[in-house]
VOTI-69145 format. One record per residue (C-alpha): residue number from 1; residue in one letter; x, y, z. Coordinates in steps of 0.001 Angstrom, whole numbers. Last residue first. Example, Ala and Ser with C-alpha at 12.3 -4.5 7.8 and 13.67 -1.06 7.14 Angstrom:
<sites>
{site 2,'S',{13670,-1060,7140}}
{site 1,'A',{12300,-4500,7800}}
</sites>
This chain:
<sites>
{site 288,'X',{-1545,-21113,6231}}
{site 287,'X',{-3314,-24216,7665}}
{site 286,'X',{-4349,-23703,10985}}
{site 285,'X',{-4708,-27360,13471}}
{site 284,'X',{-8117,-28129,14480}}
{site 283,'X',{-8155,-28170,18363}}
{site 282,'X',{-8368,-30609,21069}}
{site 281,'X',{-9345,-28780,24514}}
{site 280,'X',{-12880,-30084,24380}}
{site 279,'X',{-11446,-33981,25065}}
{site 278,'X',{-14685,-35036,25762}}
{site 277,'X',{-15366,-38009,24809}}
{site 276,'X',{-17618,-36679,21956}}
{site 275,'X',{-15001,-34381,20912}}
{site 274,'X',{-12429,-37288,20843}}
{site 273,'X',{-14455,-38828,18437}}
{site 272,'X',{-14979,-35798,16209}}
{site 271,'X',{-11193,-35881,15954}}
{site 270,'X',{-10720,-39088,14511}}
{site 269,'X',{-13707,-38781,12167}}
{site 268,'X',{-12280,-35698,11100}}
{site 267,'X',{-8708,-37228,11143}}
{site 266,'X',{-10719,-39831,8496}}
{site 265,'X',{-11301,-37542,6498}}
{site 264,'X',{-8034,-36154,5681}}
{site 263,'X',{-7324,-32774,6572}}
{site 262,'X',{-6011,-30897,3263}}
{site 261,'X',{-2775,-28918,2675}}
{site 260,'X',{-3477,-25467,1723}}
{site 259,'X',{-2141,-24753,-1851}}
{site 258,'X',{-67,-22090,-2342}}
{site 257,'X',{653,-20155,-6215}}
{site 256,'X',{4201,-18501,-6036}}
{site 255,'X',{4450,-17975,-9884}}
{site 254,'X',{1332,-16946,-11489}}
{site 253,'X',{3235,-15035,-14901}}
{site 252,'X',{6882,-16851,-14849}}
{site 251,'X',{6453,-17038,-18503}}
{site 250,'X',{5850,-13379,-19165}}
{site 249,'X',{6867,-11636,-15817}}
{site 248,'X',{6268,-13328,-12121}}
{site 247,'X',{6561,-11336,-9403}}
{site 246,'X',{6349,-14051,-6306}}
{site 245,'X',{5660,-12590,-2384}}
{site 244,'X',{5673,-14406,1030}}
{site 243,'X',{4187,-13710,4270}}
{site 242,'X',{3806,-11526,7464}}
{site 241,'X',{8033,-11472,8505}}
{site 240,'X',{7712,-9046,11222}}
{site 239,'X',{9948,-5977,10324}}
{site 238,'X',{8381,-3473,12896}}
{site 237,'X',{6063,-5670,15138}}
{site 236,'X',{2124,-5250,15246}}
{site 235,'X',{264,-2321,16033}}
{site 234,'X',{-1086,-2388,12758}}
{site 233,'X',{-615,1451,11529}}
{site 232,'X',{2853,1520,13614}}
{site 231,'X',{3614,-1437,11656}}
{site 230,'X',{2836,-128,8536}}
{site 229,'X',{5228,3024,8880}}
{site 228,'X',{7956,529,10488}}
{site 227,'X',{7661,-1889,7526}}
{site 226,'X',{6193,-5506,7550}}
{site 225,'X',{8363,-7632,6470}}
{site 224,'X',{7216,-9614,3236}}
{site 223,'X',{9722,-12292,2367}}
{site 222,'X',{11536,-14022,-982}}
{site 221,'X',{10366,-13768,-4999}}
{site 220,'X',{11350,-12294,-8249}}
{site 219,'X',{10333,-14309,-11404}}
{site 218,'X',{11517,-13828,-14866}}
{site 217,'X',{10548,-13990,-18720}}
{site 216,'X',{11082,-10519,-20566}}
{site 215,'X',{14886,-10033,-20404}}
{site 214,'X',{15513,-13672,-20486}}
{site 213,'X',{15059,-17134,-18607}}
{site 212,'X',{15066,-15520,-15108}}
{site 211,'X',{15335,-16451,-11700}}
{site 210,'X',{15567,-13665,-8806}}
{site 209,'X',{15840,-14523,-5491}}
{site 208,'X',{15115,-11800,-2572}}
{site 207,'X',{15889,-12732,1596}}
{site 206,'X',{14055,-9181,2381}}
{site 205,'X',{11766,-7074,1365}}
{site 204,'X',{10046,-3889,3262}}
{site 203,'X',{6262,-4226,3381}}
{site 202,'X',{3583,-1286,3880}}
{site 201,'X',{5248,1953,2596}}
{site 200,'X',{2597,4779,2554}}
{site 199,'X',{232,6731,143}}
{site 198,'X',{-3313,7085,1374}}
{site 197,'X',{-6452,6220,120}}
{site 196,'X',{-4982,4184,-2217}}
{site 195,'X',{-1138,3948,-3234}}
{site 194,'X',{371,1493,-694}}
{site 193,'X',{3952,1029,-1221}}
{site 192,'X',{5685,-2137,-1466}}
{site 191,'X',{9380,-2113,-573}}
{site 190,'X',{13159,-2722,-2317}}
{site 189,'X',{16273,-1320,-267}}
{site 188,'X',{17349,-4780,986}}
{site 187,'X',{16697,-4216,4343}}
{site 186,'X',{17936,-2397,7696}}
{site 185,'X',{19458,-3892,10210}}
{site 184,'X',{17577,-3338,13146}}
{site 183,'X',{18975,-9,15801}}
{site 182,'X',{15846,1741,14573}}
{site 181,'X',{15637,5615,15190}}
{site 180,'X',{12006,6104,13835}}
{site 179,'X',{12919,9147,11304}}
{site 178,'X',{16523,7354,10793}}
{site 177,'X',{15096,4182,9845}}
{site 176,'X',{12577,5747,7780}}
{site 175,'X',{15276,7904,6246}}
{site 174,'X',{17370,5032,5553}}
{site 173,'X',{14159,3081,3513}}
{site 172,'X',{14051,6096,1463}}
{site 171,'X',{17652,6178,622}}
{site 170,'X',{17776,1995,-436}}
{site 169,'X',{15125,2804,-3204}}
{site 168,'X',{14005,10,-4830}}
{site 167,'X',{10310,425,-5936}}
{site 166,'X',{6758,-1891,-6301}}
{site 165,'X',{3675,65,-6423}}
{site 164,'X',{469,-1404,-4983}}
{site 163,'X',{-3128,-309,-5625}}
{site 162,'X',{-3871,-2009,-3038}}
{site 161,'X',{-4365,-1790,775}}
{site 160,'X',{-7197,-1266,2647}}
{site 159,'X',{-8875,-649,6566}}
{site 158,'X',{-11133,-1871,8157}}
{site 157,'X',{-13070,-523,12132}}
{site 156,'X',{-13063,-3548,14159}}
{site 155,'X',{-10505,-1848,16960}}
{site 154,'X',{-7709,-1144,14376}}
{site 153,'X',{-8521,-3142,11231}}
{site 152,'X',{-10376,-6025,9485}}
{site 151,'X',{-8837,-5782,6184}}
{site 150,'X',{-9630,-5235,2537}}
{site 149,'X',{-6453,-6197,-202}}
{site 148,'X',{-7597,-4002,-3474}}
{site 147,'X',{-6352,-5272,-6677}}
{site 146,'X',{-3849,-3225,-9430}}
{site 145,'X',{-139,-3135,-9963}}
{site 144,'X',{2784,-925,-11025}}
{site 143,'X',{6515,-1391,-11696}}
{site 142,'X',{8614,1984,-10892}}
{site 141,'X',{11629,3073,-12116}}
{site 140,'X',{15293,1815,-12139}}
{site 139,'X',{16581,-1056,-9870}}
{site 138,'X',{19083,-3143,-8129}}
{site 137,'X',{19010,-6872,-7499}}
{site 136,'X',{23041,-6992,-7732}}
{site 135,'X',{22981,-9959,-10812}}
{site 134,'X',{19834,-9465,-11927}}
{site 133,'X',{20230,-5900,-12965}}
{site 132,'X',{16394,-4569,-12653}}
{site 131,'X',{14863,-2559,-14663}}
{site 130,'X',{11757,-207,-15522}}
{site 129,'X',{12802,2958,-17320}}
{site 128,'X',{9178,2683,-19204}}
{site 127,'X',{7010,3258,-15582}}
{site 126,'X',{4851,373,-14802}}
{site 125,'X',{1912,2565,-14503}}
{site 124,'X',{766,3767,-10799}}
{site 123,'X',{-2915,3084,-9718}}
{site 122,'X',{-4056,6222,-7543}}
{site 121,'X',{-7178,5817,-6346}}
{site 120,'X',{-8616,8135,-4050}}
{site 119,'X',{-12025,8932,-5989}}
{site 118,'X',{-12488,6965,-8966}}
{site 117,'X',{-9737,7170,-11868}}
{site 116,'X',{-9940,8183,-15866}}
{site 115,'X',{-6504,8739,-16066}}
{site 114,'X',{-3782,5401,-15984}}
{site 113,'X',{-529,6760,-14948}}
{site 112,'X',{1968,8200,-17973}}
{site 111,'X',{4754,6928,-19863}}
{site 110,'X',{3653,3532,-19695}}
{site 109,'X',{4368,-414,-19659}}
{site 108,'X',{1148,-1890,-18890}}
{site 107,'X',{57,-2254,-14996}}
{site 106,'X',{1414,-5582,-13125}}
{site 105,'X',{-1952,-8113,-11798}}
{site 104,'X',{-2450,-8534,-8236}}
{site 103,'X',{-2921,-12454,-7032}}
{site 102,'X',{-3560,-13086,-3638}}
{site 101,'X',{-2667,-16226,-3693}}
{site 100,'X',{-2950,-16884,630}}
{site 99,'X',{-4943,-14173,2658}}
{site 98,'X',{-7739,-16799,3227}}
{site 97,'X',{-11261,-15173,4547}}
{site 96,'X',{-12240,-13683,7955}}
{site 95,'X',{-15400,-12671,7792}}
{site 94,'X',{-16143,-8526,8339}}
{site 93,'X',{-19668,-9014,7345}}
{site 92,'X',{-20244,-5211,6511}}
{site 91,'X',{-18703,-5582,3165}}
{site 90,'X',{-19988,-2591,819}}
{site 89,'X',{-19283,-196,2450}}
{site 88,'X',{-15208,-225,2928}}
{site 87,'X',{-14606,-745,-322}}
{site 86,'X',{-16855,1473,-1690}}
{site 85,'X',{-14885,4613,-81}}
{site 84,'X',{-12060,4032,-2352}}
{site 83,'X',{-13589,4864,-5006}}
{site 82,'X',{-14865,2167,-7742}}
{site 81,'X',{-15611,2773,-11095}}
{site 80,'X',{-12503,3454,-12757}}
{site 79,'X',{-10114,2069,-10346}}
{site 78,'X',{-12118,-1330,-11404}}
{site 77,'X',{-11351,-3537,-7913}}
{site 76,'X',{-13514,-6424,-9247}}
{site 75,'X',{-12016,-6255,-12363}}
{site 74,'X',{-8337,-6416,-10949}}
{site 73,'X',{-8966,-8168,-7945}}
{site 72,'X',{-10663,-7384,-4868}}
{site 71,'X',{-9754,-9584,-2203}}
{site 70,'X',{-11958,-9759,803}}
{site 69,'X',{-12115,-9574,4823}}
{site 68,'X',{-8372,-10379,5972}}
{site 67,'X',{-7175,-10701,9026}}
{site 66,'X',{-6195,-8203,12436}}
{site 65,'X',{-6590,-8393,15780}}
{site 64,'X',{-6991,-11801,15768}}
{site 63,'X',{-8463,-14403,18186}}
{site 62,'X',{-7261,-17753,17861}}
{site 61,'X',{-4285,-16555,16558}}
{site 60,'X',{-4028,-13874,19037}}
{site 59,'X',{-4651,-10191,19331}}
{site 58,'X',{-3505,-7550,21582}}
{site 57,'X',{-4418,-4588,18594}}
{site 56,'X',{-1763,-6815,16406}}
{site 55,'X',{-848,-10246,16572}}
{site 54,'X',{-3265,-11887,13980}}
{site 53,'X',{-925,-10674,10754}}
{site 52,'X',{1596,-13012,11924}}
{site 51,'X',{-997,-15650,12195}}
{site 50,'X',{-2191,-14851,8932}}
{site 49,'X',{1249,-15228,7229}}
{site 48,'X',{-26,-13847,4197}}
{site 47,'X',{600,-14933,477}}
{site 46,'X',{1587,-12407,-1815}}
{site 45,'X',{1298,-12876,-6067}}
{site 44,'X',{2405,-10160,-8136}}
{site 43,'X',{1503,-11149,-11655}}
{site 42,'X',{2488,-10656,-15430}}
{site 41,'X',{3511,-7910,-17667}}
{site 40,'X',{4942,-8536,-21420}}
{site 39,'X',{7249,-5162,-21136}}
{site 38,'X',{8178,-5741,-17324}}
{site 37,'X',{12068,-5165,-17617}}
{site 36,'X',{15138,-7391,-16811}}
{site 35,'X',{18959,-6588,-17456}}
{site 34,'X',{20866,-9662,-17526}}
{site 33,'X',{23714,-10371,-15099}}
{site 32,'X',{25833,-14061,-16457}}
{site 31,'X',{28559,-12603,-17808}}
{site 30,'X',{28896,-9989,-15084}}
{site 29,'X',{28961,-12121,-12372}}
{site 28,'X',{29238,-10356,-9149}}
{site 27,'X',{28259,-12416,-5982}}
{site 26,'X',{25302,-10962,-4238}}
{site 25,'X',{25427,-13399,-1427}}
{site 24,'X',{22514,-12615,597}}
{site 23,'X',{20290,-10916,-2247}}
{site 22,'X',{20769,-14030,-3999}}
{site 21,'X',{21125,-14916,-7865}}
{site 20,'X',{19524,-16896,-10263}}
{site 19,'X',{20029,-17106,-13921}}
{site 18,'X',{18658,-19444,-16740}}
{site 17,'X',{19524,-18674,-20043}}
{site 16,'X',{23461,-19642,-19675}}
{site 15,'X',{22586,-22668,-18155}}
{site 14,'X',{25672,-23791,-15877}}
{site 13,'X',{23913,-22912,-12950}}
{site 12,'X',{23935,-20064,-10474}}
{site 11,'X',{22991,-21150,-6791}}
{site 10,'X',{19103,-20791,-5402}}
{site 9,'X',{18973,-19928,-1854}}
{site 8,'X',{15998,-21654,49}}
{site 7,'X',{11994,-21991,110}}
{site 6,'X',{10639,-24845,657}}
{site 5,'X',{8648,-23982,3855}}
{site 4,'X',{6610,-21537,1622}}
{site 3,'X',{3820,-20139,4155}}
{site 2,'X',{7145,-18412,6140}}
{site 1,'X',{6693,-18877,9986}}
</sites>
């Protein structure tokens, strides 16, 4: 279901630069942990699961209930000009687009949130206590991140997401499961949380790697599940795997770019013989 079928654990190698560890193993290595902040920025790069995304409001794949309508990036998505309002106004189409590199860029290191914002935005700074131990994938502070994700939503109204905020905070994510009574196992204690319009947790994270050269150069990637205060939002299934995330800092900036595979031409011509013989039930395969 992932849109990276490559993905799988990474093991610790002899390099004493490069590290990796696994939020399923979590083996303790003390010479080999490194402390990892945000100071030169980078990206946060998700790519949907579209199909998972489909299945909410009784949708289907060929049908969905829910996809994606446009990216706003971080100039299109100026928090200084834009409120959150314009978002939904000023894309009537509602055409499905691709959900895949959607590419939302880390806020400076800061002691304070940007000022100066439109109405109902509420970009977060990367806050300057910023860490994570590579070696047990636990955190300090808050990393920040602009672009605007607009969605078809419940019943063909829309609805956004953006002006993410990246935390670990295993406490929170035990309250949710006690405030909704969940019997799953809960996750890794690190989520996304939706900070325009309204503030709520949209993806829980789960099967993490972390690979880093230094403090400043490192990527952390693995699975978007979709959390229980989203999923009641989407009508779709509490801790659905709906795509893939990279955080790449410094070097690692634009990790966890996806390419769609191609249809050859001639499996065009292939397949627009069959149409004319009338083999209607023949359909073009999805690339995520």
């Amino acid at each position: 279901m992932n849109t990276n079928n490559g993905k799988s654990h990474q093991f610790l190698t002899a390099l004493p630069l490069l590290l990796t560890a696994s939020i399923a193993t979590l083996a303790p290595n003390a010479a080999m942990a490194a402390i990892l902040n945000a100071s030169l920025g980078g990206t946060f790069i998700m790519s949907m699961d579209r199909d998972a995304l489909a299945l909410s409001v009784q949708g289907s794949p060929s049908n969905p209930g829910n996809f994606l309508v446009h990216y706003y990036d971080t100039a299109e998505s100026d928090y200084t000009t834009r409120s959150d309002s314009s978002f939904y106004f000023n894309n009537p189409l509602r055409t499905e687009i691709s959900a895949l590199n959607l590419v939302h860029a880390i806020t400076p290191v800061s002691a304070a949130n940007p000022t100066g914002q439109a109405s109902n935005r509420y970009v977060k700074a990367t806050t300057q206590d910023f860490a994570i131990d590579s070696d047990s994938l636990t955190a300090t502070g808050m990393l920040g991140m602009t672009g605007i994700e607009l969605y078809k939503g419940l019943y063909n109204g829309a609805l956004i997401y953006g002006d993410y905020s990246l935390q670990y905070n295993p406490g929170n994510r035990a309250a949710a499961w006690e405030d909704y009574g969940l019997a799953l196992a809960q996750p890794s204690g690190w989520y996304l949380q939706n900070n325009v319009s309204f503030s709520v947790v949209t993806y829980d994270f789960a099967n993490l790697t972390v690979v880093a050269s230094d403090a400043n150069n490192w990527k952390l990637s693995g699975d978007l599940l979709l959390s229980p205060e989203n999923a009641g939002l989407l009508q779709n299934t509490i801790q659905r795997d709906v795509g893939d995330f990279c955080l790449g800092t410094g070097s690692y900036s634009g990790c966890g770019q996806v390419s769609a595979v191609p249809v050859p031409a001639a499996a065009w011509l292939f397949v627009s013989g069959l149409a004319s013989l009338g083999f209607s039930g023949l359909r073009r395969r999805r690339f995520q």
